[in-house]
VEXDREN-2710 file (C-alpha; in Angstrom, 1 decimal):
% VEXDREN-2710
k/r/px/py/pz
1/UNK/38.5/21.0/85.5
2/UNK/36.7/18.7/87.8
3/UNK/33.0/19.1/89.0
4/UNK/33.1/17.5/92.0
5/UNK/29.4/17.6/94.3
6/UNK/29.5/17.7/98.5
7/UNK/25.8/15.7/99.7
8/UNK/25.0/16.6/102.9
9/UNK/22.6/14.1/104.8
10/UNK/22.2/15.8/108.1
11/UNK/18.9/17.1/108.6
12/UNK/20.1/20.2/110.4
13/UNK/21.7/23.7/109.0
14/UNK/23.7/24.0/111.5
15/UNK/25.1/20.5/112.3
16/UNK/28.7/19.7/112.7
17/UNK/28.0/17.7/109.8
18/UNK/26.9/20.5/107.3
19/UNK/29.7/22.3/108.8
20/UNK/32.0/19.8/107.4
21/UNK/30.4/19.9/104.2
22/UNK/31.1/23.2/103.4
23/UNK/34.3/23.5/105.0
24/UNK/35.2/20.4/102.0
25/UNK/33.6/22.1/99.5
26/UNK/35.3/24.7/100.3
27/UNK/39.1/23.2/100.6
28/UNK/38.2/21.2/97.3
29/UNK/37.3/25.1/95.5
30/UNK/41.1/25.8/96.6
31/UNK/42.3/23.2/93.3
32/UNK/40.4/25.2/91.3
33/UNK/37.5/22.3/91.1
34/UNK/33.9/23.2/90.8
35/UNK/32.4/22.5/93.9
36/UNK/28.9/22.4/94.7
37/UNK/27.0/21.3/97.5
38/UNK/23.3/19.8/97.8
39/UNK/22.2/19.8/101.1
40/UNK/19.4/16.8/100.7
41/UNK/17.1/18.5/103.7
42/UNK/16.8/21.1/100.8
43/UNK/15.0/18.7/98.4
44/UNK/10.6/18.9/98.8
45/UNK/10.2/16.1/101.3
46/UNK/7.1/14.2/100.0
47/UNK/8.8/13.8/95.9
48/UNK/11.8/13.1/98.2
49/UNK/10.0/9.9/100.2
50/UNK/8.1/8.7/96.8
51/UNK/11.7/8.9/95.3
52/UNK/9.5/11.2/92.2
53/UNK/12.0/11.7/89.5
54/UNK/9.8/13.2/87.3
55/UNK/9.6/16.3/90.7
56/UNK/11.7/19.3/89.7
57/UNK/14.1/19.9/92.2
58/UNK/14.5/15.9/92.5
59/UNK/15.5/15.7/89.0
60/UNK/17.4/18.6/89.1
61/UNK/19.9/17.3/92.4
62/UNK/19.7/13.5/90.2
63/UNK/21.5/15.4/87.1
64/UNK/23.8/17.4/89.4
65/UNK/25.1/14.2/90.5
66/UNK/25.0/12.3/87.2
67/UNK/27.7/15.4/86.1
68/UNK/29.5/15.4/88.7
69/UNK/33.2/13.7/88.0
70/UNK/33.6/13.1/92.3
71/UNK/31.4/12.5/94.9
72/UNK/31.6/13.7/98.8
73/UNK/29.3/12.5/101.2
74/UNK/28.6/14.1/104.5
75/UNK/26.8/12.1/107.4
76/UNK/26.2/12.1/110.8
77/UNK/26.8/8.9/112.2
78/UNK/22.9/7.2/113.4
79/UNK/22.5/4.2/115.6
80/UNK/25.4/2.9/113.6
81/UNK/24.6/3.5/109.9
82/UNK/24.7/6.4/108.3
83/UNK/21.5/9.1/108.0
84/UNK/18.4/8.1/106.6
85/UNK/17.8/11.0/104.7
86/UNK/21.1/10.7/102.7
87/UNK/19.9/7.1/102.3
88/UNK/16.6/8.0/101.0
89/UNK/18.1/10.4/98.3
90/UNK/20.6/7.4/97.5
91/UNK/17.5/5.4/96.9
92/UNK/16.4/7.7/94.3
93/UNK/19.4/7.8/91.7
94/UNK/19.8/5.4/89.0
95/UNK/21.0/2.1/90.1
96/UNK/24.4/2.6/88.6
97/UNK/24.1/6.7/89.2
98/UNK/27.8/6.6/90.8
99/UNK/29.5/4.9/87.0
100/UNK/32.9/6.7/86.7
101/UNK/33.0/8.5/89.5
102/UNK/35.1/8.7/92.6
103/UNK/33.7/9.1/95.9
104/UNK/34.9/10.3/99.7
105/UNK/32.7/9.3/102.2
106/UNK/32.7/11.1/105.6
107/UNK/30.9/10.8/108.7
108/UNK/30.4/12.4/111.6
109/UNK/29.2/10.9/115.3
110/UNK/29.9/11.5/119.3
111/UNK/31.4/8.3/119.5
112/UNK/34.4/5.8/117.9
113/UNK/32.0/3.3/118.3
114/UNK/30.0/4.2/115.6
115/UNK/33.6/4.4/113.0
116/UNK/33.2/1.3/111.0
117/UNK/29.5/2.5/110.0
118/UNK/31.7/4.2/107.2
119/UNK/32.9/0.7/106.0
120/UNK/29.9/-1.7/107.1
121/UNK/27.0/0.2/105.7
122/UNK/27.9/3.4/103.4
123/UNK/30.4/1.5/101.3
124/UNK/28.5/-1.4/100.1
125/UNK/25.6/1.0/99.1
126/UNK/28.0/3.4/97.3
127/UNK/29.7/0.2/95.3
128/UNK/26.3/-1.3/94.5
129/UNK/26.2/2.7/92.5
130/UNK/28.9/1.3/91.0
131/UNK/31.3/4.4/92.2
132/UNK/35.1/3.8/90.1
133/UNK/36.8/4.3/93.4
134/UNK/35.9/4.9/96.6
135/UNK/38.3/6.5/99.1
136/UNK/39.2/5.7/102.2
137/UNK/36.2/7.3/104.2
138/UNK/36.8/9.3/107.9
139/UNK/34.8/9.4/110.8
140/UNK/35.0/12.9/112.7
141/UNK/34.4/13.0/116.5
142/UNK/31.6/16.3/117.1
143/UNK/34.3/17.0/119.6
144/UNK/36.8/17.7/117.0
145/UNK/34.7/20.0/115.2
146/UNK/34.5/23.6/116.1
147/UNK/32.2/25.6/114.7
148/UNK/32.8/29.8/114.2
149/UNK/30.4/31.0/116.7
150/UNK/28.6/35.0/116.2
151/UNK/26.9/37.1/118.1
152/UNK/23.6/37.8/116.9
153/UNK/20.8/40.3/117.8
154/UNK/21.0/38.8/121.5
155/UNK/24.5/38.8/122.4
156/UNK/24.1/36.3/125.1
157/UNK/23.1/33.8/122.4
158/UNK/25.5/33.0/120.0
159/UNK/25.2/31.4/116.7
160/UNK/26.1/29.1/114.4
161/UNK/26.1/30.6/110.3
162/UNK/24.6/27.7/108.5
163/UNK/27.6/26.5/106.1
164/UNK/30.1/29.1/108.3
165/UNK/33.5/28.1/109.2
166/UNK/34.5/25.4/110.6
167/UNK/38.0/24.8/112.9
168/UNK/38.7/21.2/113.1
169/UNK/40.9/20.0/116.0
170/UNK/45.1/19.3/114.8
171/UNK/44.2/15.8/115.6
172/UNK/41.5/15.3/113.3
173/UNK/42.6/18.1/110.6
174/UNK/45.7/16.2/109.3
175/UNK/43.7/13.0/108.6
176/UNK/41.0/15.2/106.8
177/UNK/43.5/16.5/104.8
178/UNK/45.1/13.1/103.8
179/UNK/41.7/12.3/102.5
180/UNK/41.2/15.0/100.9
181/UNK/44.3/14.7/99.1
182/UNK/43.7/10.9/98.7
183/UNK/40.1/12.2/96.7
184/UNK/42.1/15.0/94.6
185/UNK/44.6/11.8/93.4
186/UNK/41.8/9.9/92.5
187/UNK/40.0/12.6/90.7
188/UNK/43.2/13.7/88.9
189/UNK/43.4/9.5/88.1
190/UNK/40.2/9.6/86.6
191/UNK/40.0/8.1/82.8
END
């Protein structure tokens, strides 16, 4: 059985990109895989920005990944890169922390523009990790993210559940799931 680990590296909760992290986590659970999720805005922010190994929860999310057999990374798309908080937690594993594995990058931005962010700055970062293989990443449009929506105490306010469902849009969904499937191969590859 695979362990495979979801990183999200939006700052929010409730971001379309932490949406998309659980909604993977969740589809990748469906093969029967161990699938966590470490939401980087989690971590204590100080150990975080000193990259402290020797912090607790720091070393704790460092050995999640270091056992995990596949790697999914969630980001929103910012001025054309990817988020600088997933960055600074990349900046705190091992310099070859990614050995073995295979990774699915994913990003997630208001704009096409911002698309080859996925190939121009994520992927040289996650081979210098020395990842086995990294998948062809996907860049989601906000747009084509729905989130499931609740009424709360105020019913004129809804909500959005931090890691709730998520509806991607038909023209968006079948390319998710050809990565995803495109990640499960790999991992199923592995040596």
């Amino acid at each position: 059985m695979s362990n495979v680990l979801v990183i999200s590296g939006s700052p929010s909760p409730t971001s379309k990109t932490e949406l998309l992290a659980g909604h993977v986590a969740r589809r990748l659970a469906e093969y029967e895989w161990r699938a966590g999720h470490l939401r980087v805005r989690t971590l204590p922010a100080a150990p975080l920005l000193r990259a402290d190994p020797a912090e607790p929860a720091i070393a704790a999310a460092v050995e999640r990944v270091a056992r995990a057999d596949g790697i999914v990374l969630a980001t929103p798309a910012y001025k054309a890169s990817f988020s600088g908080l997933l960055k600074t937690f990349l900046d705190v594993l091992p310099q070859y922390g990614f050995t073995g594995k295979a990774v699915l990058p994913l990003a997630t931005g208001g704009s096409p523009a911002h698309v080859l962010m996925l190939d121009y700055a994520l992927r040289p970062v996650v081979h210098s990790l020395g990842a086995r293989h990294v998948v062809q990443g996907f860049f989601l449009l906000d747009t084509h993210l729905e989130p499931d929506v609740h009424r709360g105490t105020h019913p004129d306010t809804p909500t959005v559940a931090e890691g709730g469902p998520l509806r991607v849009r038909p023209e968006s969904a079948r390319m998710l799931d050809e990565v995803i499937e495109q990640f499960r191969k790999a991992l199923i590859a592995a040596p």
